[in-house]
DSSP file (Angstrom, degrees, kcal/mol; ACC not computed):
  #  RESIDUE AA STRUCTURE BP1 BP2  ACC     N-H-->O    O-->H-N    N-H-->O    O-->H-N    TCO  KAPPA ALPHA  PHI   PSI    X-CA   Y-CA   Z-CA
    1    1 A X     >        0   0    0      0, 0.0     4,-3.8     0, 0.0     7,-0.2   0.000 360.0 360.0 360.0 -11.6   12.0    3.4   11.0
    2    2 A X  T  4  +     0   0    0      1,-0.2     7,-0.1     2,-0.2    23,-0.0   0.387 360.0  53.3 -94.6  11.9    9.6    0.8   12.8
    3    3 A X  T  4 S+     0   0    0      2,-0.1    -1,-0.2     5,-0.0     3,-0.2   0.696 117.8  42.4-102.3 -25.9   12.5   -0.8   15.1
    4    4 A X  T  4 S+     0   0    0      1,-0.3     2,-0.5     2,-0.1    -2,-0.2   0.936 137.3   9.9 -72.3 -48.7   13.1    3.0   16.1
    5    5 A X     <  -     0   0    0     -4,-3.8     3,-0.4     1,-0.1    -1,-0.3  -0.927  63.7-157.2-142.7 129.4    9.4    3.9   16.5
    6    6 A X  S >  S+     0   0    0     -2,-0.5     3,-1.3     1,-0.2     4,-0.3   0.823  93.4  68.6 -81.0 -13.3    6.8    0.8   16.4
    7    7 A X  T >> S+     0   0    0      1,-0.2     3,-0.7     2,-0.1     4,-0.5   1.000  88.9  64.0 -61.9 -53.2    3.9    3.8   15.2
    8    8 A X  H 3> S+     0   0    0     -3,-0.4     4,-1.8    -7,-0.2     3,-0.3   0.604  75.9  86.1 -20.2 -23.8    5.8    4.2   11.7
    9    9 A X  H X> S+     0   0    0     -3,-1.3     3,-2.3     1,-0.3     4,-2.1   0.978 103.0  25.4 -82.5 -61.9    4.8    0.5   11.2
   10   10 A X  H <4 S+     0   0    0     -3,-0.7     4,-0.3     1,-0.3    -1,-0.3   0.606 116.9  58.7 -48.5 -15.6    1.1    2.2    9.6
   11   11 A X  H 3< S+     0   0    0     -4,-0.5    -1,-0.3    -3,-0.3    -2,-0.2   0.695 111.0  39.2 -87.3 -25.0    2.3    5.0    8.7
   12   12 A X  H << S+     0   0    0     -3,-2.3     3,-0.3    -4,-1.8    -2,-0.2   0.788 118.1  48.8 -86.9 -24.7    4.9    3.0    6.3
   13   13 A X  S  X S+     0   0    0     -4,-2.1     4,-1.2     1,-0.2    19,-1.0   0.410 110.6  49.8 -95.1 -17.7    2.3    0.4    5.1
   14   14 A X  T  4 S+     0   0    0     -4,-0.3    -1,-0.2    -5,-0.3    -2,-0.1  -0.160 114.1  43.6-116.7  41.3   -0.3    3.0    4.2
   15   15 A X  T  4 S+     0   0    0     -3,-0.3     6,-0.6     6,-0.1    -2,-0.2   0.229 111.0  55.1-156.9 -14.0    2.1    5.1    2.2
   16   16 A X  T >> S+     0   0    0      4,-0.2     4,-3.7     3,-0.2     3,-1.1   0.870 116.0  48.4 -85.2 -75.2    3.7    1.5    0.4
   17   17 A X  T 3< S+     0   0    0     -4,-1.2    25,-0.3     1,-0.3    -3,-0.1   0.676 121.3  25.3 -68.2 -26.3   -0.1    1.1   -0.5
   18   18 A X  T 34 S+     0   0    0     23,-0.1    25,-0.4    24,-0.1    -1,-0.3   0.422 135.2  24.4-110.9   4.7   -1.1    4.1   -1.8
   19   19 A X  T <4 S-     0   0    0     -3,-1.1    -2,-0.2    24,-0.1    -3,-0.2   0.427  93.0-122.8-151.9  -5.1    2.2    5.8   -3.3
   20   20 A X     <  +     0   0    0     -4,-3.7    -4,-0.2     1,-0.3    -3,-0.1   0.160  55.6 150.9  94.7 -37.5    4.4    2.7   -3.9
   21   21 A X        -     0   0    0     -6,-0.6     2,-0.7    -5,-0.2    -1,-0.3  -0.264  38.4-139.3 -64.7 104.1    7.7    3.8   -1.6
   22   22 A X        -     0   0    0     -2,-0.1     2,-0.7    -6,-0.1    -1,-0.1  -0.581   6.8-151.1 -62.3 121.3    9.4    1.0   -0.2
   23   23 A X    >   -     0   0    0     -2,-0.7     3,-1.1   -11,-0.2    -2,-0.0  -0.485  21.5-136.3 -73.2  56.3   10.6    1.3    3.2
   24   24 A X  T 3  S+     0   0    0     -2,-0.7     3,-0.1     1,-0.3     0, 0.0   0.155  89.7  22.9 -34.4 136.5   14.1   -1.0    4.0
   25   25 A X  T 3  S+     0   0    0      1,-0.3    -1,-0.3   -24,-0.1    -2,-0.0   0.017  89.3 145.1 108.2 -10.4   14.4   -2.6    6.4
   26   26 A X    <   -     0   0    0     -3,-1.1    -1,-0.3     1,-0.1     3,-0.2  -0.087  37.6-146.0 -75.2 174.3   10.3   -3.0    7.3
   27   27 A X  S    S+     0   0    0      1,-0.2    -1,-0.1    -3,-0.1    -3,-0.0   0.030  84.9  19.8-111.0  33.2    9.0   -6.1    8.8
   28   28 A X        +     0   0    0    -19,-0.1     2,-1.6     2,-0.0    -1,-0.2   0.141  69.6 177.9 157.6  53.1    5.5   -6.6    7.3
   29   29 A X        +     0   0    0     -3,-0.2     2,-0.2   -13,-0.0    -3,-0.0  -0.499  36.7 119.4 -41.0  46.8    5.2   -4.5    4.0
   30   30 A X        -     0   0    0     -2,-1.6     2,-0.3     1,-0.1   -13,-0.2  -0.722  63.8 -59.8-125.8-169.4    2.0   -5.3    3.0
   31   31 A X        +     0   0    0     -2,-0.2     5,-0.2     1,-0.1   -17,-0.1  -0.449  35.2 170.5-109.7 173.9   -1.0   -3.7    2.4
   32   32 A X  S    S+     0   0    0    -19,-1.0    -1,-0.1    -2,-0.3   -18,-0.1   0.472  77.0  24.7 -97.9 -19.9   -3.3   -1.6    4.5
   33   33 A X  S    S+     0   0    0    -20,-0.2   -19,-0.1     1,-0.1    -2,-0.1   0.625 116.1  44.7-148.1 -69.0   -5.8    0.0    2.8
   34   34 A X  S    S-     0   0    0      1,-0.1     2,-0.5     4,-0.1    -1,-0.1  -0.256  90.0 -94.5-107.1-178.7   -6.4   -1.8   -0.3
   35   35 A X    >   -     0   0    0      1,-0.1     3,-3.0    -3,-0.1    -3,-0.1  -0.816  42.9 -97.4-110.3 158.8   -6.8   -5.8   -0.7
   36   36 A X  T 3  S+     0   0    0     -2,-0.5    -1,-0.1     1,-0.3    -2,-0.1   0.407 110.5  51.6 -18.9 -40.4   -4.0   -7.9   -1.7
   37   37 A X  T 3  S+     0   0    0      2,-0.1    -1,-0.3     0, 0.0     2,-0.2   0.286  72.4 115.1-103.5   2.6   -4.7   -8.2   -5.3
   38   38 A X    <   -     0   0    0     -3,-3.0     2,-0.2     1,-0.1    -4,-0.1  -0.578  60.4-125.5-102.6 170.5   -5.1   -5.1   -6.5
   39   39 A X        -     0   0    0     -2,-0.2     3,-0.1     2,-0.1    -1,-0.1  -0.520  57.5  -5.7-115.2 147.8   -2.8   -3.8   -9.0
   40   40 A X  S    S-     0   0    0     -2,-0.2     2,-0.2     1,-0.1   -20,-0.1  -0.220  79.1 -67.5  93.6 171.0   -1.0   -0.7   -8.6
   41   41 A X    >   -     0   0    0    -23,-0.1     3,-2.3   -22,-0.1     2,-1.3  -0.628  33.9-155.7-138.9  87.7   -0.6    2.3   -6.6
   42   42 A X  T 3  S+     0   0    0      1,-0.3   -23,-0.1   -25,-0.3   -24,-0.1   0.237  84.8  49.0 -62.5  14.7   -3.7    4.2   -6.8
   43   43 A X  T 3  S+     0   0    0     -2,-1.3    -1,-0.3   -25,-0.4     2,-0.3   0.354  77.3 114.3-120.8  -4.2   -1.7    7.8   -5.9
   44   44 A X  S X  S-     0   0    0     -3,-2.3     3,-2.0     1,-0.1   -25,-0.1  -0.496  73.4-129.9 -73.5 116.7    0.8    7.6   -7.9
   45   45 A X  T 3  S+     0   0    0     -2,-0.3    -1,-0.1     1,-0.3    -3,-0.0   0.847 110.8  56.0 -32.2 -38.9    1.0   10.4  -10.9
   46   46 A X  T 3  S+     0   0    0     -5,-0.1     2,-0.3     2,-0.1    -1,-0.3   0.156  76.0 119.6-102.8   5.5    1.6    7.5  -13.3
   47   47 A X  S <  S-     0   0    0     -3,-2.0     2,-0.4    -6,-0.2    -7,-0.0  -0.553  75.3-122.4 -67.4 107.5   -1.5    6.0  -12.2
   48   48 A X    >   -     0   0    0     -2,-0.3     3,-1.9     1,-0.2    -2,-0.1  -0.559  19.9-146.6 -87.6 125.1   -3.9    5.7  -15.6
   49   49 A X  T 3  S+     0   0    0     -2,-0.4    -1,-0.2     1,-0.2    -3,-0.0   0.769  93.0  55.1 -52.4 -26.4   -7.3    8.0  -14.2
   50   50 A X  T 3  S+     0   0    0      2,-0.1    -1,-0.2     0, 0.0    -2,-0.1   0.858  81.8 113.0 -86.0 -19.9   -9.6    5.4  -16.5
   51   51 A X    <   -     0   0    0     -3,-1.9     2,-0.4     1,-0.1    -4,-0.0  -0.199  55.8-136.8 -83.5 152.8   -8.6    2.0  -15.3
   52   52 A X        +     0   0    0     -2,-0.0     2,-0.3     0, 0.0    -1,-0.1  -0.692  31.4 147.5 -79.0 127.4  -10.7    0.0  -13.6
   53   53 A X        -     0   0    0     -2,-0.4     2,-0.1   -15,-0.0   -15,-0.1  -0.976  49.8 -83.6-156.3 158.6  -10.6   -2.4  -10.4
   54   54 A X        -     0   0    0     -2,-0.3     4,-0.1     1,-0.1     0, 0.0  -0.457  24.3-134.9 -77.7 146.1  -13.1   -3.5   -7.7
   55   55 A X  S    S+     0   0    0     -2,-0.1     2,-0.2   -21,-0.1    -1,-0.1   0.741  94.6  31.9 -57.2 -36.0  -13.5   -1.3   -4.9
   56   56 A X  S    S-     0   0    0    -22,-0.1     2,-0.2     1,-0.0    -2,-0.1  -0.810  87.1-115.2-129.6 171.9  -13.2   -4.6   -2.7
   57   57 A X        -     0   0    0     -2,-0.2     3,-0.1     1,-0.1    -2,-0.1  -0.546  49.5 -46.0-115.8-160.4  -11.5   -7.6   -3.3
   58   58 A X        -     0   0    0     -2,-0.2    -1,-0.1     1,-0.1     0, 0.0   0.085  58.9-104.4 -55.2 127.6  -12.3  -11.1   -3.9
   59   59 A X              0   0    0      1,-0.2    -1,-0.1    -3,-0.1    -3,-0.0   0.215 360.0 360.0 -40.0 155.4  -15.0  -13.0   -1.8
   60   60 A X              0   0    0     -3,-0.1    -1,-0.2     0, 0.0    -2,-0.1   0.398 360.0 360.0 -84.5 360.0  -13.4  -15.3    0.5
């Protein structure tokens, strides 16, 4: 949907990060929201409520 309408491109990247759906066909799938390493898709049903991960990710 982002060669049809270039706003989709956040809308597709913050909905990959938090719920896991890949979008064909996007041009930059990564993530938005959360930082590169963390594991999972924290919106997701299947998502276990106890695990743990940093809020931010690793110093630079």
């Amino acid at each position: 949907a982002v060669g049809l309408w270039p706003s989709a491109n956040w809308f597709e990247r913050e909905v990959w990060d938090m719920f896991g759906v890949r979008f064909s066909g996007h041009p930059n799938l990564m993530r938005l929201l959360l930082y590169e390493e963390f594991v999972g898709h924290p919106l997701r049903k299947d998502y276990p409520i106890d695990r743990r991960q940093p809020l931010i990710g690793p110093a630079q």
